[in-house]
PyMOL commands that place a pseudoatom at each C-alpha (Angstrom):
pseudoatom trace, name=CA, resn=UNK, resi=1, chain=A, elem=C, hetatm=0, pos=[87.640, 105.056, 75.810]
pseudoatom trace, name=CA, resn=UNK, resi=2, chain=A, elem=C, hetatm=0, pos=[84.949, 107.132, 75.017]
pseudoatom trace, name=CA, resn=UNK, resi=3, chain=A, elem=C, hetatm=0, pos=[84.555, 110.166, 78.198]
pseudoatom trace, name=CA, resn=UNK, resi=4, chain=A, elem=C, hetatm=0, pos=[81.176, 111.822, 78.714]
pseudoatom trace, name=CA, resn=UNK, resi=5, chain=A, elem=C, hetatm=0, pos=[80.744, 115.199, 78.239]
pseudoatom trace, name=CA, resn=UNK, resi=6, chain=A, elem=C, hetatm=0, pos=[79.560, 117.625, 81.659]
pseudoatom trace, name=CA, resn=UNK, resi=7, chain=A, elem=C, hetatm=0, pos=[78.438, 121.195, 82.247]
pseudoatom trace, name=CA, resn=UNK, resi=8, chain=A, elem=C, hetatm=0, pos=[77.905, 122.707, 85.744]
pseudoatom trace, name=CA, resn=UNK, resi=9, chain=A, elem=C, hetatm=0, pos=[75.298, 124.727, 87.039]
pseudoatom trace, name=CA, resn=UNK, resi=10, chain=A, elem=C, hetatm=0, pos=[76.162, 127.863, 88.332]
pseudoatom trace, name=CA, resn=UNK, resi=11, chain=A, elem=C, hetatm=0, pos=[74.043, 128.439, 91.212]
pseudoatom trace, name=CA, resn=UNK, resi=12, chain=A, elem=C, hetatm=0, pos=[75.021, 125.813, 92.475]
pseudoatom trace, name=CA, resn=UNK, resi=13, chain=A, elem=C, hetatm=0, pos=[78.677, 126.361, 92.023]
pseudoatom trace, name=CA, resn=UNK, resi=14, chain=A, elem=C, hetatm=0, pos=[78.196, 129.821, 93.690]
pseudoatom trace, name=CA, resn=UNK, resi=15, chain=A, elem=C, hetatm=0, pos=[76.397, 127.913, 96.331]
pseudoatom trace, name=CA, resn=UNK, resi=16, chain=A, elem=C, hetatm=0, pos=[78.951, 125.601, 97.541]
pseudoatom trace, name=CA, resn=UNK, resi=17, chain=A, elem=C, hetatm=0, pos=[81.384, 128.835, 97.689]
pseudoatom trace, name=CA, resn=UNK, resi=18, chain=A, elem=C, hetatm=0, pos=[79.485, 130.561, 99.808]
pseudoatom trace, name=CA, resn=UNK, resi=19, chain=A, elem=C, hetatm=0, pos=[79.507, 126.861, 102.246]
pseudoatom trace, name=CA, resn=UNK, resi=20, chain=A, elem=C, hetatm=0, pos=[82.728, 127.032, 102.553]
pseudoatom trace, name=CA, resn=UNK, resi=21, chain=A, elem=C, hetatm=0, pos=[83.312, 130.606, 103.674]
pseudoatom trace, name=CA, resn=UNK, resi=22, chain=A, elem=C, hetatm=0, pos=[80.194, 129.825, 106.099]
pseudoatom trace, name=CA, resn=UNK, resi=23, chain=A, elem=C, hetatm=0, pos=[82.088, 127.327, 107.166]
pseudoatom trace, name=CA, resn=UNK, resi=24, chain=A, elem=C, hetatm=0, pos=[85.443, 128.380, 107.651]
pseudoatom trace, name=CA, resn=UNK, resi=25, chain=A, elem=C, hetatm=0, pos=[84.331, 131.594, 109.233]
pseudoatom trace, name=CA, resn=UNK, resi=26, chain=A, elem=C, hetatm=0, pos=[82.402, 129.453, 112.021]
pseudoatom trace, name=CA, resn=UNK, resi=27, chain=A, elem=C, hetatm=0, pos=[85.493, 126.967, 112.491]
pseudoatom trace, name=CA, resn=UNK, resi=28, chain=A, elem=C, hetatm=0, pos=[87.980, 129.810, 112.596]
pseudoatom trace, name=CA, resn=UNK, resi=29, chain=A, elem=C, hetatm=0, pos=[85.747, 131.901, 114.773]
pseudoatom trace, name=CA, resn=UNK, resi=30, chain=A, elem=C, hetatm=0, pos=[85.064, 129.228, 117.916]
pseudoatom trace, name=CA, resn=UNK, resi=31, chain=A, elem=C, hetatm=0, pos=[88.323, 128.506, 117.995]
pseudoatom trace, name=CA, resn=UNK, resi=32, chain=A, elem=C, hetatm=0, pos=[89.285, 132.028, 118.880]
pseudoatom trace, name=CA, resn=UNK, resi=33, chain=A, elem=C, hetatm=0, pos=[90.277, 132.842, 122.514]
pseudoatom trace, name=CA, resn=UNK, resi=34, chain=A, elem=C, hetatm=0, pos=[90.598, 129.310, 123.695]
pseudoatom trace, name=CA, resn=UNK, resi=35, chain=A, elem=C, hetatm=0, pos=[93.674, 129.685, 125.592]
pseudoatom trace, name=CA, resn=UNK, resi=36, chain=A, elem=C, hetatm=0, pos=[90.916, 131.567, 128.318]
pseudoatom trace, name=CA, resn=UNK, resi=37, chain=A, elem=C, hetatm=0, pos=[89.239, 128.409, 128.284]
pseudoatom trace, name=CA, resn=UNK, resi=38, chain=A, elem=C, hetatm=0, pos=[88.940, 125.212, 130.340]
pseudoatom trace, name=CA, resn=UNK, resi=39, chain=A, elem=C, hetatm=0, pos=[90.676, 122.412, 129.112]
pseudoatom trace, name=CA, resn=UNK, resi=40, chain=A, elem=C, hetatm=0, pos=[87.028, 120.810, 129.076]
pseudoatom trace, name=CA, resn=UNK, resi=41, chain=A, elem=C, hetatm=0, pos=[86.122, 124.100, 127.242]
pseudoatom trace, name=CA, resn=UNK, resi=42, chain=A, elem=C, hetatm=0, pos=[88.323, 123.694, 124.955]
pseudoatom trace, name=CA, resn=UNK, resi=43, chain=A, elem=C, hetatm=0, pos=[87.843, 120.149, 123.615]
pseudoatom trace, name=CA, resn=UNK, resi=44, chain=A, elem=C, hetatm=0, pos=[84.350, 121.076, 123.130]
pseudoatom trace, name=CA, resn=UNK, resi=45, chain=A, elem=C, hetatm=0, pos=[85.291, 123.945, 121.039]
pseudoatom trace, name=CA, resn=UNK, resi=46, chain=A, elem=C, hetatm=0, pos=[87.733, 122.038, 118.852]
pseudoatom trace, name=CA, resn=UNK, resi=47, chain=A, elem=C, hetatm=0, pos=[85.225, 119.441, 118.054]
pseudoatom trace, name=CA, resn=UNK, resi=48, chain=A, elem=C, hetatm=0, pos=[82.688, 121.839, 116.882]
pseudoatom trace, name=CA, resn=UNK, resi=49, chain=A, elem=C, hetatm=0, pos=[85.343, 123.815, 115.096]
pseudoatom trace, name=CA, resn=UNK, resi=50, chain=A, elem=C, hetatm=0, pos=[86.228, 120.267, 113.522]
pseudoatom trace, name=CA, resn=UNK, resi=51, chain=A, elem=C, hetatm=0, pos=[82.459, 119.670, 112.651]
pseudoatom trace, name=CA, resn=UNK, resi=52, chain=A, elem=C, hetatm=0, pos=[81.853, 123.314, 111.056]
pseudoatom trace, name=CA, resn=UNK, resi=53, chain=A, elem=C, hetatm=0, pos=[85.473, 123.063, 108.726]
pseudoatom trace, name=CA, resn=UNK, resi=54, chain=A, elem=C, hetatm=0, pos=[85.578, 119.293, 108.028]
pseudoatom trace, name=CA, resn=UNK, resi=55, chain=A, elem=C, hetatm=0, pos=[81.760, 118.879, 107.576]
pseudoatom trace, name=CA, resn=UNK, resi=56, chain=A, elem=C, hetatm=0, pos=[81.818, 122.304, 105.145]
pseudoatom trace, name=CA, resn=UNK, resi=57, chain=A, elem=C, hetatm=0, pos=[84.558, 120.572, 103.366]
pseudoatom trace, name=CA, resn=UNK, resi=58, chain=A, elem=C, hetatm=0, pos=[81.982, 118.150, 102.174]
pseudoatom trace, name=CA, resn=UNK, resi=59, chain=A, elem=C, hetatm=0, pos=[78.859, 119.989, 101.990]
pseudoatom trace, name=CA, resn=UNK, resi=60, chain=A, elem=C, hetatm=0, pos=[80.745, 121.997, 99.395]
pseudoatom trace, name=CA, resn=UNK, resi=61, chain=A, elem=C, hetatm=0, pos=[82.134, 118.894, 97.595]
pseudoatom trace, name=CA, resn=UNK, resi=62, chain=A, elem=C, hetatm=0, pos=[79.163, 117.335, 97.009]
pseudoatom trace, name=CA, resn=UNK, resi=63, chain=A, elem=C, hetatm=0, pos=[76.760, 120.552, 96.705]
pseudoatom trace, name=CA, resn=UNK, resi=64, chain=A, elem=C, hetatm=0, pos=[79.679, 121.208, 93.574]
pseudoatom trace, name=CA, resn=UNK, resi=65, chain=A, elem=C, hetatm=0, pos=[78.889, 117.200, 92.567]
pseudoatom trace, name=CA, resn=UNK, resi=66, chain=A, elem=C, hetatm=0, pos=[74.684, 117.948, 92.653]
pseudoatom trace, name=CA, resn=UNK, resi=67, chain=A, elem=C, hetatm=0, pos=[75.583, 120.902, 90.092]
pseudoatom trace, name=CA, resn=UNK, resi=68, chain=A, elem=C, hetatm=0, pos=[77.324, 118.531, 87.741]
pseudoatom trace, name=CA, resn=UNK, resi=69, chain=A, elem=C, hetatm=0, pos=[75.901, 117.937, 85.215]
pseudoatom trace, name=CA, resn=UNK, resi=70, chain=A, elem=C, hetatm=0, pos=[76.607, 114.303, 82.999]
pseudoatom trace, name=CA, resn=UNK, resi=71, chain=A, elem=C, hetatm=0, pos=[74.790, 112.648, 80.427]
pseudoatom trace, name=CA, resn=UNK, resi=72, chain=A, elem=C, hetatm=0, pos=[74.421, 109.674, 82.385]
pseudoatom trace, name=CA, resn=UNK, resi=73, chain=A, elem=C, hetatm=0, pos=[72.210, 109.052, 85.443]
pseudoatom trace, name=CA, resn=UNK, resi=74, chain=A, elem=C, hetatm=0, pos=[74.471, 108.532, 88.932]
pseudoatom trace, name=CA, resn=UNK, resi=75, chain=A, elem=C, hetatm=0, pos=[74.270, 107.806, 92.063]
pseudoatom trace, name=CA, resn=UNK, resi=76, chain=A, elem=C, hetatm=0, pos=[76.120, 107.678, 95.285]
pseudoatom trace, name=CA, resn=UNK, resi=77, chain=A, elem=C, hetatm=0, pos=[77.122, 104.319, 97.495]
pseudoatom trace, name=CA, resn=UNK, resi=78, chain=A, elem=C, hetatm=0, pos=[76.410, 105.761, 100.878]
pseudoatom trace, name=CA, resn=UNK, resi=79, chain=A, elem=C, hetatm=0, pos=[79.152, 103.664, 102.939]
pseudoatom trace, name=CA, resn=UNK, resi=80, chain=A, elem=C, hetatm=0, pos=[82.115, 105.214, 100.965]
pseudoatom trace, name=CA, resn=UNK, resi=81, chain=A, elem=C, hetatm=0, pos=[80.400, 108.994, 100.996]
pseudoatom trace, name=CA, resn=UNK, resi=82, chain=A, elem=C, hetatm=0, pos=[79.203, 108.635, 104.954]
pseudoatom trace, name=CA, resn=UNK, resi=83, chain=A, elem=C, hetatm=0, pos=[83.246, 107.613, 105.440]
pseudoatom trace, name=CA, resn=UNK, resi=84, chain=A, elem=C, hetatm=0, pos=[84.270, 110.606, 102.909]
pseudoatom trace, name=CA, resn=UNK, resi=85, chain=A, elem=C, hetatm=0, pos=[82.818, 113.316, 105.583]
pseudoatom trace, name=CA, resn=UNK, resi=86, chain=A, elem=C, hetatm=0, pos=[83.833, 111.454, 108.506]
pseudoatom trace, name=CA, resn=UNK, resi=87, chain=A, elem=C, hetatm=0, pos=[87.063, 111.539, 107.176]
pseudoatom trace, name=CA, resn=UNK, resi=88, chain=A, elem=C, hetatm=0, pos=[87.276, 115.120, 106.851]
pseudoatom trace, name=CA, resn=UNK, resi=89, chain=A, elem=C, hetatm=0, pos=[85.981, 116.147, 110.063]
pseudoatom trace, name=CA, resn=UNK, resi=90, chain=A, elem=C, hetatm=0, pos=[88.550, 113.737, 111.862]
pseudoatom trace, name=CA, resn=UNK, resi=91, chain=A, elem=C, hetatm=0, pos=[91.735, 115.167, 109.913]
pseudoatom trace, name=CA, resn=UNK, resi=92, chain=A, elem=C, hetatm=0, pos=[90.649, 119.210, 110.872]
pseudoatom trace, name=CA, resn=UNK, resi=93, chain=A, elem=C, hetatm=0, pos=[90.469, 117.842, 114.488]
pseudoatom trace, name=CA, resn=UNK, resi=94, chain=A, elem=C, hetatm=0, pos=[93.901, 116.351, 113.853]
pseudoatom trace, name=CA, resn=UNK, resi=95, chain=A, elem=C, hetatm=0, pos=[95.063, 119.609, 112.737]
pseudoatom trace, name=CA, resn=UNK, resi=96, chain=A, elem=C, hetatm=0, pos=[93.228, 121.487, 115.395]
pseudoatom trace, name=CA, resn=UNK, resi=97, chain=A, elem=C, hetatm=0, pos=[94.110, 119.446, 118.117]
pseudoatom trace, name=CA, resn=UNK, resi=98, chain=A, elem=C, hetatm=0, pos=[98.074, 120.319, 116.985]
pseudoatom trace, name=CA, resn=UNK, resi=99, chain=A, elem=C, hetatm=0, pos=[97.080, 124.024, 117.121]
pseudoatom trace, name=CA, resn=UNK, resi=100, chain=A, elem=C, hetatm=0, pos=[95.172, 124.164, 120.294]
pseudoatom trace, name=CA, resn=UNK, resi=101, chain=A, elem=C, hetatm=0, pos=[97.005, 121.630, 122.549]
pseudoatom trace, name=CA, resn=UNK, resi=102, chain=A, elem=C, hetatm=0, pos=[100.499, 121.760, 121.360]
pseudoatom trace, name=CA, resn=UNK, resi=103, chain=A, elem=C, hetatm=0, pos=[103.099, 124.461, 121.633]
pseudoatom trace, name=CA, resn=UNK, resi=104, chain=A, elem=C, hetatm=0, pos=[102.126, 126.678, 119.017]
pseudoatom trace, name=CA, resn=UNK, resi=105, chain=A, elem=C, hetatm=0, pos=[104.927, 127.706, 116.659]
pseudoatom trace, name=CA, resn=UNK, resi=106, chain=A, elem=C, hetatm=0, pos=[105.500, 128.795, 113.027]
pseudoatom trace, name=CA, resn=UNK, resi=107, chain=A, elem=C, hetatm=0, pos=[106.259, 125.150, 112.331]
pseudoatom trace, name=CA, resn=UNK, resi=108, chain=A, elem=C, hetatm=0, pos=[102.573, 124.015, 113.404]
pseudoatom trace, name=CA, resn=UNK, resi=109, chain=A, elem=C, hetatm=0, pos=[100.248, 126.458, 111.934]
pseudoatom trace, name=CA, resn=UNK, resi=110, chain=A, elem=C, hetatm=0, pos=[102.085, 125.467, 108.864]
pseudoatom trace, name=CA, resn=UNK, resi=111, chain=A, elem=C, hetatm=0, pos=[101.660, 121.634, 109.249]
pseudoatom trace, name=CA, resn=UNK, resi=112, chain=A, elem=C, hetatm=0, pos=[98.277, 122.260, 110.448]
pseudoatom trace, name=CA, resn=UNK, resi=113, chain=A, elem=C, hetatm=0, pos=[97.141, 123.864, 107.488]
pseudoatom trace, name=CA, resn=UNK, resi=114, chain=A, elem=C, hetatm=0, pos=[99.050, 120.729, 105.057]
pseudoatom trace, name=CA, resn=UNK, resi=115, chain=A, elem=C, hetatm=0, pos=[96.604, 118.553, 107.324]
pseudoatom trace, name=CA, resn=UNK, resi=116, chain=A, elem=C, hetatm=0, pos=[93.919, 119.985, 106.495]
pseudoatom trace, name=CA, resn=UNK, resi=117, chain=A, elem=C, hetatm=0, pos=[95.038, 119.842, 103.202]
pseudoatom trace, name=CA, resn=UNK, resi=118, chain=A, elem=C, hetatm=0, pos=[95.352, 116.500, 103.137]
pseudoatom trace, name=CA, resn=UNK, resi=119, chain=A, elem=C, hetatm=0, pos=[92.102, 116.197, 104.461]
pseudoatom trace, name=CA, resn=UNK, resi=120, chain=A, elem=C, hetatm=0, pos=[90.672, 118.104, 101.911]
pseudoatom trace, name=CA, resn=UNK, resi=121, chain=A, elem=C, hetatm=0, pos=[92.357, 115.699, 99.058]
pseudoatom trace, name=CA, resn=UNK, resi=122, chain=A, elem=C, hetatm=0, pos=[90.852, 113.048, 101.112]
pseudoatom trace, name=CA, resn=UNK, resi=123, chain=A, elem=C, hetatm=0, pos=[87.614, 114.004, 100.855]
pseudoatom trace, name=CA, resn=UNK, resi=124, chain=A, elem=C, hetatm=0, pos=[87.393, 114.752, 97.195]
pseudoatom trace, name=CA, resn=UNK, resi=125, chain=A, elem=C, hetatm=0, pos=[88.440, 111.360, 96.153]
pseudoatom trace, name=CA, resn=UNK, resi=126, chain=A, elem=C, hetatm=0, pos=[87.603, 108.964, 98.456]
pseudoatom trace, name=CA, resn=UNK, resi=127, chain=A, elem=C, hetatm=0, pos=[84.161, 111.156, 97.826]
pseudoatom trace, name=CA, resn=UNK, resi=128, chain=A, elem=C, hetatm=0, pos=[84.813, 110.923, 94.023]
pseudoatom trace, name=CA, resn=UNK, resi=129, chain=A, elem=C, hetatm=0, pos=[85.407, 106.974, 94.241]
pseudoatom trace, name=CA, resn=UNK, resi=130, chain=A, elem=C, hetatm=0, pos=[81.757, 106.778, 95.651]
pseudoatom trace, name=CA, resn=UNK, resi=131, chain=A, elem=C, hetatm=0, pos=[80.589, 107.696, 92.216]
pseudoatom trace, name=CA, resn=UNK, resi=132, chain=A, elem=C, hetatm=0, pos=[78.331, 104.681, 90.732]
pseudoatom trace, name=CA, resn=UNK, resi=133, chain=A, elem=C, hetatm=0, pos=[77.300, 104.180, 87.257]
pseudoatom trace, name=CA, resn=UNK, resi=134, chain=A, elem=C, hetatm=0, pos=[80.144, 106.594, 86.582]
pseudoatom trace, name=CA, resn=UNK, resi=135, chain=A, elem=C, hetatm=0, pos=[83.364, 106.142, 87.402]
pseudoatom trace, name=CA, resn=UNK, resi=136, chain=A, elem=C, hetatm=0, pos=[85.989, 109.174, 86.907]
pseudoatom trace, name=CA, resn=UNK, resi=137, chain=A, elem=C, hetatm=0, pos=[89.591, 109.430, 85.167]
pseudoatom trace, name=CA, resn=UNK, resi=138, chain=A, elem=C, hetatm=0, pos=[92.328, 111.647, 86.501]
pseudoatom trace, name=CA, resn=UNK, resi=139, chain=A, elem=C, hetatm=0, pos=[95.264, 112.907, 85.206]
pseudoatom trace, name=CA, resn=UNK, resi=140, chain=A, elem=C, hetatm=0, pos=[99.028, 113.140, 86.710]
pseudoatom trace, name=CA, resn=UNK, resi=141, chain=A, elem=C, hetatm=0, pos=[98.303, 116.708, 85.875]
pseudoatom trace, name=CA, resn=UNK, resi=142, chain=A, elem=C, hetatm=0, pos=[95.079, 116.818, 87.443]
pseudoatom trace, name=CA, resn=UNK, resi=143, chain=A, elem=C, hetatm=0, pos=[96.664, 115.186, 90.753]
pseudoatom trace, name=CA, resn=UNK, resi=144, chain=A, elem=C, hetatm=0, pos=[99.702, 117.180, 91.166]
pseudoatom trace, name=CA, resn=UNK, resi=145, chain=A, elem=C, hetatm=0, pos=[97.696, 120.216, 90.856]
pseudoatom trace, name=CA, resn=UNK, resi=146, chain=A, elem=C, hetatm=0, pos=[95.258, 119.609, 93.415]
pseudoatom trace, name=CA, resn=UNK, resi=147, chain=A, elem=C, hetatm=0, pos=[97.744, 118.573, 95.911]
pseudoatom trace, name=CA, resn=UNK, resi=148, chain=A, elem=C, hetatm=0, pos=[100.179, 121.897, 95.476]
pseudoatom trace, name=CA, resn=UNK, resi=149, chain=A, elem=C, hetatm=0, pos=[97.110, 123.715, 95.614]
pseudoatom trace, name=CA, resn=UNK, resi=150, chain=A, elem=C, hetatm=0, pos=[95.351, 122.395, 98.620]
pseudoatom trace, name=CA, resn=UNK, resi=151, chain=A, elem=C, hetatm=0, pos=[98.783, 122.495, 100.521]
pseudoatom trace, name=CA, resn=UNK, resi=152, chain=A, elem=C, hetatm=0, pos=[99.385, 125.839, 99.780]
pseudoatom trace, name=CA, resn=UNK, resi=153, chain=A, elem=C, hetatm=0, pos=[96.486, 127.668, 99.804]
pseudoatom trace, name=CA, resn=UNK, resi=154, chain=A, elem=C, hetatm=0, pos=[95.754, 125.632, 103.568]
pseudoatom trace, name=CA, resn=UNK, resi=155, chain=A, elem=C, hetatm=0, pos=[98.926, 126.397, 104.688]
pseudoatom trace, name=CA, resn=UNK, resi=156, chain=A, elem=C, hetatm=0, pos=[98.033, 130.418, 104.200]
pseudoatom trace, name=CA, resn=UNK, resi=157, chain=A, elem=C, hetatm=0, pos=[94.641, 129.990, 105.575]
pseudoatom trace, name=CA, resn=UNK, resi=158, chain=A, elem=C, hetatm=0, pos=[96.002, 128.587, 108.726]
pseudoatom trace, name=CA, resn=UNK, resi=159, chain=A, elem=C, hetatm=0, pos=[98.820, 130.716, 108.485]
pseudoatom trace, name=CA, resn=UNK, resi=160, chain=A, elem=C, hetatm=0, pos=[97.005, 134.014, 108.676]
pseudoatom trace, name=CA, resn=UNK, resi=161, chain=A, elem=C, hetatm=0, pos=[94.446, 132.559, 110.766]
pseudoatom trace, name=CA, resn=UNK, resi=162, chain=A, elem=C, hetatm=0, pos=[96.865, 131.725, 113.993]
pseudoatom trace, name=CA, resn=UNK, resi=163, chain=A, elem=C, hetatm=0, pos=[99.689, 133.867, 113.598]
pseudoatom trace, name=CA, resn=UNK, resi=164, chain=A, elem=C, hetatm=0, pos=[97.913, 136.395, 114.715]
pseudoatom trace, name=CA, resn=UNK, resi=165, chain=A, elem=C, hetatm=0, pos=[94.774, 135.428, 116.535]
pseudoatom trace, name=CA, resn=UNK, resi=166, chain=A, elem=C, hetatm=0, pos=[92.699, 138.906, 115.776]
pseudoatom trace, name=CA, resn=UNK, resi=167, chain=A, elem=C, hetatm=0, pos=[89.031, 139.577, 113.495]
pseudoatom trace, name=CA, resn=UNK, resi=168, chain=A, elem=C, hetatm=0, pos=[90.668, 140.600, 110.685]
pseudoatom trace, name=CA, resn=UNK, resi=169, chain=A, elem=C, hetatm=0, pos=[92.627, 137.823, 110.245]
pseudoatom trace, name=CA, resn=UNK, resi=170, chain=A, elem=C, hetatm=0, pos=[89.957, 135.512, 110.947]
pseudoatom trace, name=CA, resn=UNK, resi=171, chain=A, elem=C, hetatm=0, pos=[88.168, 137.340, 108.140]
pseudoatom trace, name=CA, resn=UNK, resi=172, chain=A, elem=C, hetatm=0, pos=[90.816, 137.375, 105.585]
pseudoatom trace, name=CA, resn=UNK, resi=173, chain=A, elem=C, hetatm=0, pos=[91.536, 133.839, 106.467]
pseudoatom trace, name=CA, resn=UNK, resi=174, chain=A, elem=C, hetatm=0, pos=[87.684, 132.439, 105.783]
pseudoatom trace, name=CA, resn=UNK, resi=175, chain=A, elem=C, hetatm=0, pos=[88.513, 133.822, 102.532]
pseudoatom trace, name=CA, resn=UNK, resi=176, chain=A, elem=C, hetatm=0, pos=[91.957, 132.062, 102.289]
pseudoatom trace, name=CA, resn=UNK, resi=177, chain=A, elem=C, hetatm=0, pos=[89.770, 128.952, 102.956]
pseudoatom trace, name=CA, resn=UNK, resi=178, chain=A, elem=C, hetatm=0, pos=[87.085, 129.892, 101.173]
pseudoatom trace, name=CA, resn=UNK, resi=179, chain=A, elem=C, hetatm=0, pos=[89.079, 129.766, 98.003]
pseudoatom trace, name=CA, resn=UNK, resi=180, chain=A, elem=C, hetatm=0, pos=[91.287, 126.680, 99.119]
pseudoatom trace, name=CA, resn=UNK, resi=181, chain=A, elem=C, hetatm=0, pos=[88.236, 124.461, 99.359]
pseudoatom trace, name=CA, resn=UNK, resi=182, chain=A, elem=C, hetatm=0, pos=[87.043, 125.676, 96.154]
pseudoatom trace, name=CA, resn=UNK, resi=183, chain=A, elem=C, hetatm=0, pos=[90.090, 125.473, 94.225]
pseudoatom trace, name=CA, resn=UNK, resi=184, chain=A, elem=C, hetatm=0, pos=[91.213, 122.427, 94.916]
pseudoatom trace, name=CA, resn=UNK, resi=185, chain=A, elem=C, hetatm=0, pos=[87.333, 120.949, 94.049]
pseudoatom trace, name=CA, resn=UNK, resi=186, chain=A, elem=C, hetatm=0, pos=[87.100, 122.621, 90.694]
pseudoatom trace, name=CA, resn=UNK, resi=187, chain=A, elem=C, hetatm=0, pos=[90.648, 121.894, 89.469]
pseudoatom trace, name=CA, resn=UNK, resi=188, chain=A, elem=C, hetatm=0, pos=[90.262, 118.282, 90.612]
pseudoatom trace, name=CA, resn=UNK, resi=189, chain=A, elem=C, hetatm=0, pos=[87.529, 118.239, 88.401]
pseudoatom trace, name=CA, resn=UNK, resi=190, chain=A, elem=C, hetatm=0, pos=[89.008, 120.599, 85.748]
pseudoatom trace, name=CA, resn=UNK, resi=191, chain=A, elem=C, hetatm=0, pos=[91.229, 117.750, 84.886]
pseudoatom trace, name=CA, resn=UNK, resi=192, chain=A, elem=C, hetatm=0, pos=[89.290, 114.634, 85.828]
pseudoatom trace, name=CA, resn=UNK, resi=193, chain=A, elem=C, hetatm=0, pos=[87.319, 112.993, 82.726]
pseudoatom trace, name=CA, resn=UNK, resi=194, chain=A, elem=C, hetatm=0, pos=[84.197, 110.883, 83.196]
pseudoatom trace, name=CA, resn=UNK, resi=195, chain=A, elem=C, hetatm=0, pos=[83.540, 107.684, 81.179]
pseudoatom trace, name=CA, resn=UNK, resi=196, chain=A, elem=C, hetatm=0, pos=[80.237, 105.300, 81.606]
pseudoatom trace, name=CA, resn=UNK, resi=197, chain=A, elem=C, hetatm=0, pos=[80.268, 102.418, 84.183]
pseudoatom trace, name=CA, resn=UNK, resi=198, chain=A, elem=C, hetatm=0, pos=[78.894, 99.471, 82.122]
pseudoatom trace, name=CA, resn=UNK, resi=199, chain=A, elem=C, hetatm=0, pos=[79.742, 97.025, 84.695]
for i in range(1, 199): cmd.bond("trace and resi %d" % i, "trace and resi %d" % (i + 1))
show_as sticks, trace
zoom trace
């Protein structure tokens, strides 16, 4: 099989970083103090929060597709990359409904952050399978990465995020997103090949 050859541009690249801080930083940030709140209050803050991280989980992803660049005219099948974001935004709520309803312990924050891992892995490639006229290749290599990566790297964002509920760590743990989101994109695609769609 013959695989097509892609660049990326890097404005765009540096774009979709700076979405997912944005993002992150909102999600972390109107989730903070909630225990103050109504019960009321607080669904309406977890929903947003869920909004800003899952829905900045794709608008990275696919601002990092737009700077792709293949030799090959694509094109996305709305149905799959509609259910791609909607996906994402429901498995942060998941995660935040764990954190912010739930007895919070040690054992939480970390399975909250592998959910939003998860949803993060979610995204990419039911995102990825969207792909028309194009189709993409992974690896084992490819896979395995992503997945240790997006665990990991979620698991410390959430980790520093609501172990100790202050600015700082709200600011160090955008970053800790930030990165997460990122990372597990451009290694994804790192070690995914492209080949033509003839059918």
């Amino acid at each position: 099989m013959d695989y097509l050859s892609y660049s990326h541009d890097h404005t765009l690249v540096a774009l979709s970083l700076v979405l997912a801080v944005v993002s992150g930083f909102t999600g972390f940030t109107l989730t903070q103090n909630l225990s103050a709140k109504t019960i009321l209050q607080r669904k309406i803050s977890v929903s947003m929060a869920a909004v800003a991280l899952g829905g900045g989980i794709w608008s990275m992803h696919f601002v990092a597709m737009l700077g792709l660049s293949l030799p090959v005219s694509v094109f996305y099948d709305a149905a799959i990359t509609l259910a791609s974001a909607l996906i994402a935004i429901l498995v942060v709520a998941v995660a935040l409904m764990i954190l912010h309803f739930f007895v919070r312990t040690s054992f939480t924050i970390v399975l909250a952050g592998c959910i939003v891992g998860a949803g993060i892995l979610l995204m990419h490639y039911i995102g990825m399978a969207g792909l028309q006229l194009c189709k993409p290749v992974y690896s084992v290599q490819g896979l395995v990465l992503s997945c240790s990566v997006a665990f990991f790297s979620c698991g410390v964002a959430f980790w520093v995020a609501y172990k100790e509920r202050n600015n700082r760590n709200i600011f160090l743990a955008t970053i800790c997103f930030g990165i997460a989101v990122v990372s597990v994109h451009f290694l994804a695609i790192l070690n995914t090949k492209f080949a033509e769609d003839r059918k």
